[in-house]
LUMVEXFI-945580 format. One line per field, with one value per residue (C-alpha): x, y, z; residue in three letters. Coordinates in pm, whole numbers, plus 50000, padded with zeros to 5 digits. Layout:
xx (X ...)
yy (Y ...)
zz (Z ...)
lodo (ALA ...)
***
This chain:
xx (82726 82703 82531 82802 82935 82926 83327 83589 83958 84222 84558 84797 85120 85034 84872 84655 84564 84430 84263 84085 83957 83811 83675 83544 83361 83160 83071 82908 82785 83025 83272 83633 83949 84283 84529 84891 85008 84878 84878 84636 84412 84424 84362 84034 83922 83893 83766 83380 83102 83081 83382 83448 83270 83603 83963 84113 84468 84785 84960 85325 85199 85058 85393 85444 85138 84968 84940 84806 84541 84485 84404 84173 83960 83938 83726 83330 83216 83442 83225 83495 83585 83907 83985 84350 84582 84919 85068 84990 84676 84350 84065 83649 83804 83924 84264 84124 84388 84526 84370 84117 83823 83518 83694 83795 83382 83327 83569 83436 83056 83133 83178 83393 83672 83486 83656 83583 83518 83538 83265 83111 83125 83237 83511 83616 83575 83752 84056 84051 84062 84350 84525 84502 84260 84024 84155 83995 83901 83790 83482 83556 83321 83339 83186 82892 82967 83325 83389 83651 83765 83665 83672 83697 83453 83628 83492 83581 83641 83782 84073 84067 84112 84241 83904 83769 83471 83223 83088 82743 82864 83035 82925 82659 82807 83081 82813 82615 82921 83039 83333 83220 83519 83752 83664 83630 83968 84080 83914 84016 84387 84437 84229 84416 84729 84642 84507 84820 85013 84835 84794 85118 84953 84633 84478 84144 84000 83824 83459 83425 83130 83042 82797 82514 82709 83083 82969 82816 83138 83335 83664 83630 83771 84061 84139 84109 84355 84579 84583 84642 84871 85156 84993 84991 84642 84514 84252 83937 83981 83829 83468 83262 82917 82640 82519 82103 82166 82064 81762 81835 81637 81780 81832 81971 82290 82309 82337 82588 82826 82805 82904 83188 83286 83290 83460 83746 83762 83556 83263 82963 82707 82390 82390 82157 81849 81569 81219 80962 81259 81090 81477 81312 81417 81764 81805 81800 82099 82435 82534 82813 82577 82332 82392 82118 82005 82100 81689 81677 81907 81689 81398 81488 81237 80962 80813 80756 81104 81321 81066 81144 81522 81472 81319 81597 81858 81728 81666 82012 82164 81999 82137 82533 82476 82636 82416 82616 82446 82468 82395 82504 82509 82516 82500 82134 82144 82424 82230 81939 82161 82299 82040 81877 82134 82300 82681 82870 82819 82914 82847 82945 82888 83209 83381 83357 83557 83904 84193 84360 84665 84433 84270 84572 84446 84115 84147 84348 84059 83814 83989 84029 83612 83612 83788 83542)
yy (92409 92689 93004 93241 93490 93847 93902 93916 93869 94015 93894 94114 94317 94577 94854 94907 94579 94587 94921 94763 94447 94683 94912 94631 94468 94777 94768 94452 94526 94321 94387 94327 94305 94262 94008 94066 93677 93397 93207 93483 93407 92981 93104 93295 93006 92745 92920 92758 92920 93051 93116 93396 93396 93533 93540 93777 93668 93760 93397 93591 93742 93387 93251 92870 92885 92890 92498 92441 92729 92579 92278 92416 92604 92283 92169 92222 92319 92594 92741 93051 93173 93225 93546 93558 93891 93879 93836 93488 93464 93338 93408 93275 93301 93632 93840 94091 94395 94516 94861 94773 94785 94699 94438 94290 94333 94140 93850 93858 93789 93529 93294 92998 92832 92558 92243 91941 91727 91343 91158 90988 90680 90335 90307 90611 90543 90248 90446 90681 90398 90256 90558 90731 90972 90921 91143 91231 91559 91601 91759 91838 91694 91822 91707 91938 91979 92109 92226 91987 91829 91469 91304 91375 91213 91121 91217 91103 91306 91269 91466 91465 91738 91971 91981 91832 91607 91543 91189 91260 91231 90920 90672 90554 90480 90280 90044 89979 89896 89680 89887 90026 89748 89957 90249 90233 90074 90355 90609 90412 90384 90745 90845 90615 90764 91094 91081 90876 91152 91414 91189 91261 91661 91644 91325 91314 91024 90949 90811 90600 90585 90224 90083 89786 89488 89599 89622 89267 89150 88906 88962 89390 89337 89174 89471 89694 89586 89514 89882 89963 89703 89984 90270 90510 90573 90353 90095 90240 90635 90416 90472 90328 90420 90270 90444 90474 90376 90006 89932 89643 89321 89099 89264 88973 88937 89317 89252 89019 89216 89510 89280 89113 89465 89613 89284 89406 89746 89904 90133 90170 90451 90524 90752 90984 90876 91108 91169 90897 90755 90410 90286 90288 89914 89970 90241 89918 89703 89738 90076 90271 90568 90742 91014 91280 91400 91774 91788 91796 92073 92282 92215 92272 92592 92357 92229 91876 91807 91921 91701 91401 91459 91490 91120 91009 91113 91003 90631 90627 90751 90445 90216 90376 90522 90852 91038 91334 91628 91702 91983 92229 92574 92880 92926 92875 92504 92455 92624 92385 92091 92115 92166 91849 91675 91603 91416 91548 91824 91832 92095 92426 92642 92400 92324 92271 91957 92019 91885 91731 91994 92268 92072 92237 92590 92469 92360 92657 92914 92660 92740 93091 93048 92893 93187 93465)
zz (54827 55120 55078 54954 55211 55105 55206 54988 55055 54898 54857 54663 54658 54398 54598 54221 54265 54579 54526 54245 54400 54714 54442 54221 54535 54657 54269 54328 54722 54839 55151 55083 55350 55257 55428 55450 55371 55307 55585 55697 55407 55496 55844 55756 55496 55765 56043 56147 55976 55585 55402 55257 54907 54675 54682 54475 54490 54337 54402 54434 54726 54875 54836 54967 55076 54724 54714 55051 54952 54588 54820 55050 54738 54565 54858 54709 55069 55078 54861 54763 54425 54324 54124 53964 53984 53811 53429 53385 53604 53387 53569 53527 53150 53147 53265 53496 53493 53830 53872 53631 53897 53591 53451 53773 53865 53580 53638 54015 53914 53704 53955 54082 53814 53628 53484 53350 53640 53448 53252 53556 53401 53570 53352 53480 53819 53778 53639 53912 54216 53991 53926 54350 54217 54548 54818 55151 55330 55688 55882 56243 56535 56852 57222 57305 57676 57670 57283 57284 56899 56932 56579 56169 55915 55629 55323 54965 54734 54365 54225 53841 53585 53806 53977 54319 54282 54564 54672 54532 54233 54249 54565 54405 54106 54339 54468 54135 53938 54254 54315 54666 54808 54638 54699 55104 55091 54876 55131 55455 55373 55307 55630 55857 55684 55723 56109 56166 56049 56293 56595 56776 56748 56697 56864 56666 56555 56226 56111 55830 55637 55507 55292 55466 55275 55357 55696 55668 55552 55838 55654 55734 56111 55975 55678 55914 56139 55926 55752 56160 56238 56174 56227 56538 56540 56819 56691 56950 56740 56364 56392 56122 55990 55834 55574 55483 55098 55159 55366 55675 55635 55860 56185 56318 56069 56123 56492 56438 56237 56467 56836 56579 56468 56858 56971 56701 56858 56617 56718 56468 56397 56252 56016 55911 56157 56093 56216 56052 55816 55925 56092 56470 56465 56381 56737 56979 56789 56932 56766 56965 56836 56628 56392 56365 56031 55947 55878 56253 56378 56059 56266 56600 56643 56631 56996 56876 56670 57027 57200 56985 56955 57338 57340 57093 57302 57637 57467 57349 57669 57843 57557 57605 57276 57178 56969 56709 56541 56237 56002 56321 56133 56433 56788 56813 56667 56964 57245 57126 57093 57403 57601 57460 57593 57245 57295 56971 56702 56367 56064 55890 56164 56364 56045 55682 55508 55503 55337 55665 55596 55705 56019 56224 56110 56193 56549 56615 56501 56699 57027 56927 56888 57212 57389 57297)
lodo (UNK UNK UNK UNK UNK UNK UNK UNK UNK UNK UNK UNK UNK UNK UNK UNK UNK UNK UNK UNK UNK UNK UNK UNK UNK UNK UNK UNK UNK UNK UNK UNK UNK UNK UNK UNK UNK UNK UNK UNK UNK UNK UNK UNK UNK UNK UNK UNK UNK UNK UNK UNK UNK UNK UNK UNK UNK UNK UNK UNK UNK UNK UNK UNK UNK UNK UNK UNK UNK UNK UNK UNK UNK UNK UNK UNK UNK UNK UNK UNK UNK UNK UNK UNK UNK UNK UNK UNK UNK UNK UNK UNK UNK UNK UNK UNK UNK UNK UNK UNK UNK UNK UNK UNK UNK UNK UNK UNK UNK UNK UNK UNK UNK UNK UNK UNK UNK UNK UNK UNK UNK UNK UNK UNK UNK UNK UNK UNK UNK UNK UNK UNK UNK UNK UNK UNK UNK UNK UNK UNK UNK UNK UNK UNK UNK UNK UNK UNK UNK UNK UNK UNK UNK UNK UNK UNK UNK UNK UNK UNK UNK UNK UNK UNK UNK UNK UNK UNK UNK UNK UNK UNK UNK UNK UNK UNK UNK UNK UNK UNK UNK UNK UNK UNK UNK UNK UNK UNK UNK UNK UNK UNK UNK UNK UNK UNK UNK UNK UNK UNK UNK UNK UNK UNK UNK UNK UNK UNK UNK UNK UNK UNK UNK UNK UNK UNK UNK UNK UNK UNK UNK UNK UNK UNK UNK UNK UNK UNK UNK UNK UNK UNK UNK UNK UNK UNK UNK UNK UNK UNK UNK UNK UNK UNK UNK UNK UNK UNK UNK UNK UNK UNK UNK UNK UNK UNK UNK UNK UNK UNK UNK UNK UNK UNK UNK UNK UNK UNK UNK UNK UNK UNK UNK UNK UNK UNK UNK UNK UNK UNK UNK UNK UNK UNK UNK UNK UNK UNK UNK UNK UNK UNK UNK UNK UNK UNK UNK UNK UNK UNK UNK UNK UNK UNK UNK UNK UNK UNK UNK UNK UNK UNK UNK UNK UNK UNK UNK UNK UNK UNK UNK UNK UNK UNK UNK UNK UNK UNK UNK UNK UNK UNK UNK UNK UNK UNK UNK UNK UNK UNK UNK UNK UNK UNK UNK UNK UNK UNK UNK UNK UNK UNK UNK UNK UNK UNK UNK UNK UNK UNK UNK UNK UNK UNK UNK UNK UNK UNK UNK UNK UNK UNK)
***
């Protein structure tokens, strides 16, 4: 979860109500700004960088936008709690009362909506995959040298009880129980649905992160292509990536799989590759590219981590290899980045996961980033 912002936004008709919530913030040393609609309020949730850390929102006054915002909240990385204005609005358990500024206070310190988010058991799980429970939200990469939105990693996520349920708390699960087939089926059909969908406007592609034995797999060239075989989304824009939950013990099968997966049309990167994380062997196979640990871009004030993500990128560069940041959180972690000669960028501070509805919004406040 981000580090809350200090901002509030405020989202009402009734000028009590909106008096209140301004009132009620500088009670709790917060700053509060009221938007006129709501696609102003979706605008400021998915610009790069924190989001705000309330709405208080009268949902009459967000109008058809409510779902699309409901959507967007759901998200965990948002990281914004919603506060309820209205008649029928329950809020963190209580009704706060427009022009009530103390009880609204009250209603505003207690936090994000909780909810039941499942029993995290397999037999759950197993429900979920059979009932479309797994959806997928998006976090925007961009090439380093020109700003310019490149990809999306998919990320899956798990819509029950009303609540949005991050992969953390069910991937693992997936691969004891033996249902990690499933579930990257589940998450790849909705992604290449999704990008398909944006393509004609968008053109981004999408990464797909894939346990060491799916990858392994001869048959996964095949599934894919056949998920693409009617879709717009041109075969080269699926990305794939290995994931660090299974260590690699025959280099040579990996190998393999990753020339049979790039004679298919499907690049595949390392994920996660850290400092010491004992993969070194893994740099030289025939990745399309590496994936840098967020650990990295936290450490980037330290002489010795820029010279080793220096070496890390020069040895890829001689490979072909793009090499991707992650964990890119302010301008300083791009200044670094870039001038380490780092391809791609990826992280808060460029764009939190998104529900792909909002990755319009997104890429518009990225170019209004871009302009400044």
């Amino acid at each position: 979860m981000p580090v809350r912002s200090r901002q509030v936004l405020v989202l009402a008709q009734d000028p009590d109500a909106i008096l209140a919530a301004h009132a009620a913030s500088a009670r709790l040393g917060l700053t509060a700004r009221t938007v006129g609609t709501g696609s102003e309020a979706l605008a400021r949730l998915v610009r790069p960088g924190l989001a705000p850390g309330h709405l208080v929102c009268d949902p009459a006054a967000a109008g058809a936008t409510w779902p699309r915002l409901l959507a967007l909240l759901a998200e965990p990385a948002t990281g914004t709690a919603l506060v309820l204005l209205g008649p029928s609005a329950i809020a963190c358990g209580a009704d706060p009362v427009p022009g009530d500024a103390a009880l609204l206070a009250e209603a505003m310190a207690a936090g994000p909506l909780a909810g039941a988010p499942g029993d995290g058991t397999v037999a759950a799980l197993r429900q979920a995959l059979q009932a479309g429970e797994i959806g997928v939200h998006y976090q925007p990469i961009v090439r380093v040298a020109d700003r310019r939105p490149v990809l999306v990693e998919a990320l899956a996520r798990w819509h029950r009880a009303g609540q949005v349920i991050g992969p953390d708390a069910f991937v693992a699960l997936a691969e004891q129980a033996g249902l990690a087939p499933d579930l990257a089926a589940a998450v790849a059909g909705a992604a290449i649905r999704d990008l398909s969908a944006c393509w004609p406007r968008l053109r981004l592609g999408v990464t797909l992160n894939l346990p060491l034995a799916l990858l392994l797999d001869p048959g996964l060239p095949a599934r894919l292509g056949r998920l693409l075989a009617r879709a717009p989304l041109p075969r080269r824009q699926v990305v794939l990536e290995l994931t660090e939950t299974t260590p690699v013990h025959d280099l040579a099968a990996l190998a393999r799989a990753l020339r049979r997966l790039r004679h298919a049309g499907f690049g595949v990167l390392l994920d996660d590759v850290a400092l010491g994380d004992g993969r070194w062997r893994l740099h030289a196979l025939p990745f399309a590219g590496l994936k840098l640990d967020r650990s990295l871009a936290e450490r980037l004030s330290d002489a010795a981590c820029r010279q080793a993500v220096r070496r890390l990128v020069r040895e890829a560069r001689a490979r072909g290899q793009v090499v991707t940041a992650e964990g890119v959180a302010d301008r300083r972690h791009w200044a670094a980045l870039r001038a380490l000669g780092v391809h791609q960028a990826q992280g808060y501070g460029i764009g939190r996961p998104l529900p792909a509805t909002a990755l319009p919004g997104w890429r518009a406040a990225w170019r209004a980033r871009r302009a400044e």
